[in-house]
C-alpha positions in Angstrom: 0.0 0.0 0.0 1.6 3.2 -1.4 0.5 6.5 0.5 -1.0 9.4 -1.9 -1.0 13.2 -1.2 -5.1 12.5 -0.6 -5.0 10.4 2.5 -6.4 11.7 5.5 -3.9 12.7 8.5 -1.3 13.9 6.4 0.9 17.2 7.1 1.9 20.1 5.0 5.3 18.8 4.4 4.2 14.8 3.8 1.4 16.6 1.3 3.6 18.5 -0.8 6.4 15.7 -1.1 3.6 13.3 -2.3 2.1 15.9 -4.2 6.1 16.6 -5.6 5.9 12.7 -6.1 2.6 12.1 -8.3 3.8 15.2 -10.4 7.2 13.8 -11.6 6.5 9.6 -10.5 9.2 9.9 -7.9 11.3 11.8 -5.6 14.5 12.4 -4.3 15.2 12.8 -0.4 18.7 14.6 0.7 19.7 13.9 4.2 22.4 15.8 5.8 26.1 13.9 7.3 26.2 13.7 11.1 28.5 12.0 13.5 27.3 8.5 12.6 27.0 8.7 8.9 27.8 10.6 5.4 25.3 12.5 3.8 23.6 10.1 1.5 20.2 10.5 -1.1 17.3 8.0 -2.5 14.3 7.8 -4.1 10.6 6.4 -3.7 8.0 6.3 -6.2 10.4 4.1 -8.9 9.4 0.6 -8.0 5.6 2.1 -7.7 5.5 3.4 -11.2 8.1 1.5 -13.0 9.0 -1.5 -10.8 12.3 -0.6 -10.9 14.4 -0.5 -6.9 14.7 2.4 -5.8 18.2 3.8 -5.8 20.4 5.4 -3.0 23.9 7.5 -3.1 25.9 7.6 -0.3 28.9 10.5 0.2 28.8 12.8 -2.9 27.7 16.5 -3.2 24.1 16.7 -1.7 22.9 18.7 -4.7 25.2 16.1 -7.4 23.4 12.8 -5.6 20.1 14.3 -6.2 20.7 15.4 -9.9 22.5 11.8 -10.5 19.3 10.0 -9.2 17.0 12.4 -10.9 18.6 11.5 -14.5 18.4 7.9 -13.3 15.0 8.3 -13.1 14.6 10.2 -16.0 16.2 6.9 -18.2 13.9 4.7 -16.0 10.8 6.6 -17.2 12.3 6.1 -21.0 12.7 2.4 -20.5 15.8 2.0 -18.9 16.5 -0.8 -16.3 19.6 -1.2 -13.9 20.5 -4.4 -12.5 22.6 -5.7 -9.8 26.2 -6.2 -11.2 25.7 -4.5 -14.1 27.6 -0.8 -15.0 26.4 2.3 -16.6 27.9 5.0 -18.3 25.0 7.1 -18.4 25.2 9.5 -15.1 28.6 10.9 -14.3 30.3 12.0 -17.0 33.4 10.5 -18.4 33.4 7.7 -15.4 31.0 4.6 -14.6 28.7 3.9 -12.4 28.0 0.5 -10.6 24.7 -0.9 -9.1 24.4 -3.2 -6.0 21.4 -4.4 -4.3 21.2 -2.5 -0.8 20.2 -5.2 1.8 16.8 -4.8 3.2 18.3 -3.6 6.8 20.2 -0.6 5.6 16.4 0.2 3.5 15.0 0.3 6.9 17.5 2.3 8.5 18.4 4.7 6.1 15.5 5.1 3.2 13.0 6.1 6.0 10.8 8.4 3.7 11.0 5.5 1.3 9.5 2.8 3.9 7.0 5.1 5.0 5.7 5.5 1.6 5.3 1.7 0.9 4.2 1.3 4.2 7.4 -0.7 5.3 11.0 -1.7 4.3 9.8 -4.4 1.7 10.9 -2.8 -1.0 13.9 -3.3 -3.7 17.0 -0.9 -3.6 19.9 -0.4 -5.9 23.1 1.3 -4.0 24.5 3.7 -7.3 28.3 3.1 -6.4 30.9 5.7 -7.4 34.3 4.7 -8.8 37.9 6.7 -7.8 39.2 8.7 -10.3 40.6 6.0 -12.1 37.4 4.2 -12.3 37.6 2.1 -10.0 35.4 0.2 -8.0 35.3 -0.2 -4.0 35.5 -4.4 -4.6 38.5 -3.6 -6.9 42.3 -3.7 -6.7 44.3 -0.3 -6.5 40.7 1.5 -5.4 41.8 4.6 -3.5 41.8 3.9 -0.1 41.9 7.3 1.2 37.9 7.2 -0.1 37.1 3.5 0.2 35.5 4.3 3.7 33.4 7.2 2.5 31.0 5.2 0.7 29.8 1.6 2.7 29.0 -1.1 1.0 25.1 -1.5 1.5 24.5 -4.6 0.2 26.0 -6.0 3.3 23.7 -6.0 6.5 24.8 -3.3 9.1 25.5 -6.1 11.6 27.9 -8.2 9.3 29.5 -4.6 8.4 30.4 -4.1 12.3 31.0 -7.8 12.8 33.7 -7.8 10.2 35.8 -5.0 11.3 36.1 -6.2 15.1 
């Protein structure tokens, strides 16, 4: 059950984002870093209207991670699909762009907006992972380390993440 900018009990806020959402068939929410994690963006409204999973950024620009995933959305809309595994040279220029699925723990804890929308975490999520300036992956060799721990590996459950570095 997908909320609408209709439903009774709503606020201002929740009405215009839904409102934003219907308009455009998704949207984009920007979260600020804090002491626990980089600023990171996603989406909702792509598996509603195109069954595609949604799609989440971690660690760029605020304002880049929410243009990257509007022009994802964009291709979806034209027909375009993105799959775990799989690259793309479609979003930032001159370097790829690879897609993992984002495990359904890190959904809950970190695509809130998105979970409230679908009325819980039971949704599909692709992590859009930046390469170094090389192009290179995280998973690859000679990745820069000085960045490798900006961007976590989501498809990975939180507790395996802290279980592995102790």
């Amino acid at each position: 059950m997908t909320r609408h900018s209709t439903d009774i009990g709503l606020g201002e806020h929740e009405k215009s984002v839904l409102q934003r959402l219907e308009e455009h068939g998704w949207f984009v929410n920007k979260v600020m870093a804090d002491q626990s994690a980089p600023q990171f963006a996603y989406s909702f409204g792509l598996h509603e209207h195109w069954q595609h999973p949604e799609l989440i950024l971690v660690a760029l620009d605020l304002d880049m991670m929410h243009r990257l995933i509007n022009d994802a959305g964009e291709l979806i809309r034209r027909g375009a699909r993105f799959n775990e595994g799989e690259t793309s040279n479609d979003l930032l220029e001159g370097l790829p762009v690879a897609f993992r699925n984002v495990d359904a723990e890190w959904c809950r804890k970190l695509m809130t907006w998105t979970s409230w929308y679908y009325g819980g975490p039971d949704f599909p999520a692709l992590q859009i992972v930046w390469p170094d300036r090389e192009g290179r992956f995280p998973w690859e060799p000679d990745f820069d380390r000085r960045i490798k721990q900006m961007q976590p590996d989501l498809s990975i459950s939180p507790d395996a993440t802290k279980h592995r570095h102790h």
